[in-house]
Residue, then its C-alpha position, 0 to 999 in steps of 0.5 A: x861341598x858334596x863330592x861326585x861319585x863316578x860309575x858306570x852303567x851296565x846291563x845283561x839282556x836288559x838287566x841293568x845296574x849301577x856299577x862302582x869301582x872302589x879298589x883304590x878309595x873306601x866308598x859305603x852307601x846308605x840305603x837312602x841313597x841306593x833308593x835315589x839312584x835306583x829310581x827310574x824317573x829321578x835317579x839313574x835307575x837300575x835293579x842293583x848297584x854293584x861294588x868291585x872291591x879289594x878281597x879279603x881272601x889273597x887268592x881271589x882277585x877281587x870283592x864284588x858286593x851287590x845291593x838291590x833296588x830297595x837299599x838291601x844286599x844281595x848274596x849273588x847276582x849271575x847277569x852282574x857277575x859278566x858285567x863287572x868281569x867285562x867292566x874290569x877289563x874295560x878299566x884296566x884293573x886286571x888283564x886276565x880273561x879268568x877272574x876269582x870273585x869274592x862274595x859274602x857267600x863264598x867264591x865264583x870265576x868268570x871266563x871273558x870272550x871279547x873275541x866275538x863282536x857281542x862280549x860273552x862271558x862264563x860265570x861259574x856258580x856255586x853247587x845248587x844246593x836244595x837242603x832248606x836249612x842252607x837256602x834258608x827255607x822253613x825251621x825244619x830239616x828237608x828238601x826239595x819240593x814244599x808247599x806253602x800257603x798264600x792267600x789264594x791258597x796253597x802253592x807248590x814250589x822248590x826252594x833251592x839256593x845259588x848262593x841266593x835264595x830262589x823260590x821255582x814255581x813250575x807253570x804250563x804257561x808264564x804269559x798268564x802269571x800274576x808274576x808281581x803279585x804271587x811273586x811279591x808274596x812268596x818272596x815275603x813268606x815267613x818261610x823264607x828267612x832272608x826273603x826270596x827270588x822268585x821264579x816262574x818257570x815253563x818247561x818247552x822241551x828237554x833242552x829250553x826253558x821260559x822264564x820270568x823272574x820276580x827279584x827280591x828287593x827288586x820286584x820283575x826283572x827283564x832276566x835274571x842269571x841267578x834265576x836261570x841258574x836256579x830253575x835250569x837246576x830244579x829241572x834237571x833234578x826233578x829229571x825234566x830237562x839235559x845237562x845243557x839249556x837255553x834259558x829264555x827270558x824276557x830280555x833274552x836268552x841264556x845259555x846253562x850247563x851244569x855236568x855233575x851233581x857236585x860241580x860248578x853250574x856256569x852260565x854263558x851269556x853277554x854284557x854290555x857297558x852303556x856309559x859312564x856317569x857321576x853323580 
């Protein structure tokens, strides 16, 4: 007899994920079975799956881990992030409004805000980083800004990492953006070792940003907080915009502000819980 799992279905600015708690009992899963539950028609659906595990690190309080659509795992995940802070609060696993995360790239924190009637949560990622060798982009030392060649031609882009690999590709306007297909290709490039995320980004002034975002493994999101973070950061190093944006998306806007070139860049938005499921 198969065994039922239970999760939970979450979401952040139409987002959405399959979210696991596994803190008392192992749980692996095969890609097979990620792709099942991700289909929209036959599964649960959802862009990731996302585990809440034990950490390894005794100073961190828990272990999140994230898979995509497509069975692969992912290094970070921003709109995950406040979902499963608001998650383990809603279970009980942890009374504490501040959070230490684990990832396979390193560490976060998560603030939550359940004074407000929409739940608002702070995630503070890692320092952006734009040296190639760290996202990884290309086999030769560099940074910043590159060109790569598709089969329409040469594309100007900035690869940056978040903890995850992004790709910012700066556009006069994002409604008119093959976003599947130019995204699909530069997130395959040979360049990019592990695949990338793939922003198309729209400066509207100093303080506003728009975006749409093409998610490796996932293909267009409604919002992305990674994505967010890693096109506010390109931005604001190529010196477009200030210390704080809004960062607007189709499924709704995020809030960003990153102080000093060597510190955290956090990330304020909402989550949501939508229901919980076995399956």
């Amino acid at each position: 007899m198969r065994q039922k799992l239970k999760f939970h279905k979450m979401q952040s600015l139409g987002n959405d994920f399959m979210v696991v708690e596994a803190i008392t009992k192992e749980i692996s899963f095969k890609t097979a079975q990620i792709k099942a539950w991700a289909n929209r028609s036959k599964g649960v659906g959802f862009d990731q799956l996302l585990v809440i595990e034990p950490p390894t690190d005794p100073e961190v309080d828990f272990r999140y881990r994230i898979f995509n659509a497509d069975g692969s795992e992912a290094e970070q995940c921003g709109n995950g992030s406040r979902c499963v802070a608001l998650l383990v609060n809603r279970l009980g696993l942890s009374c504490k409004d501040t959070l230490q995360w684990q990832t396979t790239q390193g560490q976060m924190k998560t603030v939550l805000d359940l004074s407000t009637r929409e739940v608002i949560v702070e995630t503070y990622l890692q320092r952006p980083s734009i040296e190639w060798k760290e996202i990884p982009f290309n086999k030769c030392d560099g940074r910043g800004e590159a060109e790569i060649d598709l089969n329409s031609g040469s594309l100007s882009i900035f690869p940056i990492s978040i903890g995850n690999p992004h790709a910012v590709i700066f556009v006069n306007n994002i409604s008119k953006q093959d976003v599947s297909a130019i995204g699909k290709e530069v997130s395959h490039h040979s360049k990019f070792a592990n695949k990338t995320n793939v922003e198309f980004c729209q400066i509207i002034n100093d303080q506003e940003i728009a975006l749409r975002v093409y998610e490796r493994g996932v293909g267009e999101t409604a919002a992305c907080g990674s994505g967010a973070a890693a096109a506010f950061a390109a931005s604001k190093i190529l010196g477009q915009v200030t210390n704080r944006v809004k960062v607007k998306m189709p499924g709704g806007e995020l809030s960003l502000a990153w102080e000093e070139p060597d510190s955290e860049l956090k990330v304020i938005g909402p989550a949501t819980f939508v229901y919980s499921g076995e399956i």
